[in-house]
N, C-alpha and C positions, 0 to 999 in steps of 0.2 A: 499622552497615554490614554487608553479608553477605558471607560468606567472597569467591565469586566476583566482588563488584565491588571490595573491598580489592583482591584479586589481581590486577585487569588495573587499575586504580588504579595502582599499582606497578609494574604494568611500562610506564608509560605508555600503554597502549593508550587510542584515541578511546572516550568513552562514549556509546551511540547514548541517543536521546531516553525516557525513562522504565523504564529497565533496573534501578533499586535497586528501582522500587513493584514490577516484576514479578518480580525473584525473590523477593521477600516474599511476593506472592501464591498466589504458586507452590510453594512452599518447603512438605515436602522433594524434592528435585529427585532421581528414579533413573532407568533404564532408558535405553531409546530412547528422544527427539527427535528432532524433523525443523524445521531452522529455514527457512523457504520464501523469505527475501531474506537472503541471506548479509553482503552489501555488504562493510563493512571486516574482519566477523568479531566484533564486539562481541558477541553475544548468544550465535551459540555459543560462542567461549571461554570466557564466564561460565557456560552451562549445565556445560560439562566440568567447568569448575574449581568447581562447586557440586553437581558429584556427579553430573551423567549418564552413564550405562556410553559411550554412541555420541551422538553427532548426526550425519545426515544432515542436509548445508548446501546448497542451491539457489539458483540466481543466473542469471539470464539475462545479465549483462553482464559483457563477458569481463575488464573490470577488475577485478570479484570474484574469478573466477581466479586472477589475479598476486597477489590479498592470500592466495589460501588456500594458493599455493605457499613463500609468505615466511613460511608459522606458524613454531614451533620445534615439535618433537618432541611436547614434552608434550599439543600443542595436534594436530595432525596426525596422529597417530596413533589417535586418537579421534573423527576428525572426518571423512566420508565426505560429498566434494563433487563434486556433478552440475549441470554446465551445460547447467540446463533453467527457465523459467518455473515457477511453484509453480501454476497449473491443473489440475487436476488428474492430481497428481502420485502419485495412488494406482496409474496405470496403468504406470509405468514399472516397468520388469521389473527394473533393477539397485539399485532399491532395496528391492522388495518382500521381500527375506529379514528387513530389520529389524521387518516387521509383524507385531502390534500396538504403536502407538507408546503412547509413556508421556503425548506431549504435542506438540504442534504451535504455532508463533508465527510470525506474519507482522508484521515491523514495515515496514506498507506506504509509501507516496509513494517521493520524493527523496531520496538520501542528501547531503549534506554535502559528499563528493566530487564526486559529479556539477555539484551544483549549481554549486561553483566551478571548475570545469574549464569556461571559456566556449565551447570549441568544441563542448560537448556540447549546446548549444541549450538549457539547460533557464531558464537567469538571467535576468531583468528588466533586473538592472543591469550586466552585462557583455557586449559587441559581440560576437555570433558568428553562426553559422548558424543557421539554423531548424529544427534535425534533432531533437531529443527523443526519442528513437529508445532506450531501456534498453540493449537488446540489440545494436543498430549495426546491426541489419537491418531490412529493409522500408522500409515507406512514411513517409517523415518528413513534419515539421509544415509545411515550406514547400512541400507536395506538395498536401497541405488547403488551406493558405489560398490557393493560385495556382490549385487546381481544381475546389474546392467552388463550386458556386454561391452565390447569395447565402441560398435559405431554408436549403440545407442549411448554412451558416457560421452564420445565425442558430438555427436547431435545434442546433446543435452546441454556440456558447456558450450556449445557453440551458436545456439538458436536463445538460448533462455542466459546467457552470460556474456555473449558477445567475444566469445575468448578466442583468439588466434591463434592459439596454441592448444585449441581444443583435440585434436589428436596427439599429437607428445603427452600430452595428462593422461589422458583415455588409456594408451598403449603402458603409461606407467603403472597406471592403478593397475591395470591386468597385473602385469610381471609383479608386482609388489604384495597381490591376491595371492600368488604360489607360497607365496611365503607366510600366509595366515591373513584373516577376516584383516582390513581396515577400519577400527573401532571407534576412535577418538580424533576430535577435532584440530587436538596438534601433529600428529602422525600423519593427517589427511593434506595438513598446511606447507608440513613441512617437505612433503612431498611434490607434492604441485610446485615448490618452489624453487625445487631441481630445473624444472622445463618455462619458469616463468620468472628468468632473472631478473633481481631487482637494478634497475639501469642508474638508480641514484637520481631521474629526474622525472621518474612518476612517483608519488608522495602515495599511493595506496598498496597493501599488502599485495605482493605476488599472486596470492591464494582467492582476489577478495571478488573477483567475477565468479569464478568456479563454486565458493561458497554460496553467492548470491542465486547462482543459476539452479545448485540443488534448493536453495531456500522456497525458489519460487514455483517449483515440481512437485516438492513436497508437499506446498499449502494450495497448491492449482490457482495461487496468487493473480497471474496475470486472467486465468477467469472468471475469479470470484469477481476482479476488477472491471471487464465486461459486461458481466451479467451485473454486478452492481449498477453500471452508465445506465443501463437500459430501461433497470426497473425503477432510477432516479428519474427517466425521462416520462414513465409510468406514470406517477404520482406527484409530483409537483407540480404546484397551480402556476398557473400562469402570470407572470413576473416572479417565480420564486428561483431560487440561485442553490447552484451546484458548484461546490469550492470542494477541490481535490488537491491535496498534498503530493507529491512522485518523488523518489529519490533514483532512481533509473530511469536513462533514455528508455527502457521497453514502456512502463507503466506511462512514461509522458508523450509518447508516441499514440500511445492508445487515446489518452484523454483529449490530447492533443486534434487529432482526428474525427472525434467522435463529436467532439463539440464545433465543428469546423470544418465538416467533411469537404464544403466546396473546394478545400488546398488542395485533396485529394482528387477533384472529380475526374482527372482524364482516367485515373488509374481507376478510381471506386465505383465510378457512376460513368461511366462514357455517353448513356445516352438519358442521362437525366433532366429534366427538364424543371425540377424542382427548385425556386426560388427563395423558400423558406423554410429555414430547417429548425429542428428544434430547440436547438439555442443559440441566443445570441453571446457570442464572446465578449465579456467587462473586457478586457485589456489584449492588447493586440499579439503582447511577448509577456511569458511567465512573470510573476514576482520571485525574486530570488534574495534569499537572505543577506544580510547587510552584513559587514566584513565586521562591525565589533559582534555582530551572534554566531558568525562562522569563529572566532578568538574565544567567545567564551562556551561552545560546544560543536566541535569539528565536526561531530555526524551531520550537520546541519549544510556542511558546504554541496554536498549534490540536491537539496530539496528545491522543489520549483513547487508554484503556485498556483493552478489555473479556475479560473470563475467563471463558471457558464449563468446566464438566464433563461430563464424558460421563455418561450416565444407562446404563441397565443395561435397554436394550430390544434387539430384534431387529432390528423393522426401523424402516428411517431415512422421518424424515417425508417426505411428497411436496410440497413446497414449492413451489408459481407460482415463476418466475422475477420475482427483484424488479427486473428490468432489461427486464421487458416495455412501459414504454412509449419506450425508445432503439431498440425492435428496428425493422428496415426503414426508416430515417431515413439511411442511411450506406452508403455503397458497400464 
């Protein structure tokens, strides 16, 4: 086990989803970090207490806050936290003195907390409102489903959730709008679960794409994740590593590509002539959680792991936007 997860081990701290395979990977740990989802604090106290001089910690939900106020000393003093989205986050002026960073991690989706906190709208299986909202601002999920039309409700589970049954939902939610606002996250569930029977041999909720897909609309997830890669590619020095968390194929598709573009090249680049891109891939195929972490917390079984290095060029590739066919589908 490595020094940093022994250490928050022992002080009880929450362990977020594949934090021992990443500072393995990662490992030796020095300088600046910037960990671009804060949440309870798992990953940067493990960077501190595994040898990073700073982390700069980012959080757009201001429950992140109240966990970064509650560090103790050891942890706080070393840890510089900005309540902002991780998009890029190269542009913000109070944190640009730590640059060039040493390393960059986004351990993307839901946290654990959100999830069980029901009035935060994000749960299947707990009664709340419709809001999935990270940050507690803007436009929430019962704002989409009560004002989307029907093709944009099916463009939406269907591009951003992967759902096949994205028109039978779409066309439901209308008919089920005649009859008053859809409000709350069980009434929304339970719905969808008309048109997305459970077959007894897929182990996820009926509802749990169409959830995911307003989750990711609502927070413009898959661009903040984007504009995150790019402004990573920005500022870290050269040999410094880019380790990204995904719990959906859309999010590991993205990173996947971005760190890797040559898979892509007949589609991306057809006539690229560029031998050297800006990272290099640690590992050929994701890391993926080990079967006793998926027994002892089940959200864990869709996470993947991927680690980029920084390669030692000037300038940074000009990449197509991999979210050009969502674009103009959405208000």
């Amino acid at each position: 086990m490595t020094q940093g997860l022994e250490q928050l081990e022992n002080s009880g701290t929450h362990i977020p989803v594949l934090l021992e395979e990443f500072l393995k990977e990662v490992s030796p740990i020095e300088g600046n970090w910037l960990d671009g989802t804060f949440g309870a604090g798992g990953y940067s106290k493990a960077l501190i207490a595994a040898g990073a001089n700073k982390v700069i910690a980012l959080d757009c939900d201001p429950e992140a806050k109240k966990q970064y106020c509650s560090l103790p000393n050891e942890y706080s003093e070393k840890i510089v936290f900005l309540a902002s989205w991780f998009g890029n986050f190269d542009q913000k002026s109070e944190i640009q003195t730590y640059f060039p960073l040493n390393g960059v991690v986004l351990d993307l989706g839901v946290s654990s907390s959100q999830f069980d906190q029901s009035v935060r709208g994000f749960s299947l299986n707990k009664d709340g409102p419709l809001d999935m909202r990270m940050s507690q601002r803007g436009i929430t999920a019962a704002e989409l489903v009560n004002q989307y039309s029907e093709s944009q409700l099916a463009d939406l589970f269907y591009y951003y959730g992967e759902e096949r049954a994205a028109r039978k939902i779409a066309r439901g939610i209308i008919n089920e709008r005649k009859n008053g606002p859809i409000t709350s996250t069980l009434q929304l569930a339970n719905l969808i679960k008309q048109f997305v029977p459970n077959s007894g041999k897929n182990k996820i909720h009926p509802a749990t794409k169409s959830f995911m897909a307003l989750r990711l609309v609502v927070n413009r997830e898959l661009e903040q994740l984007e504009e995150g890669l790019h402004a990573a590619a920005r500022v870290l020095r050269a040999g410094g590593i880019l380790a990204i968390v995904t719990f959906n194929s859309l999010e590991d598709r993205i990173v996947k590509y971005f760190l890797n573009p040559k898979e892509e090249r007949n589609r991306y680049f057809p006539h690229e002539e560029q031998k050297e891109f800006p990272f290099r891939v640690k590992n050929s195929k994701p890391i993926k959680p080990t079967a006793e972490e998926i027994n002892r917390n089940p959200r864990a079984r869709s996470a993947k792991l991927r680690v980029g290095i920084r390669n030692c060029i000037e300038n940074e590739l000009a990449m197509p936007s991999l979210l050009s066919r969502f674009r103009n589908k959405f208000v």
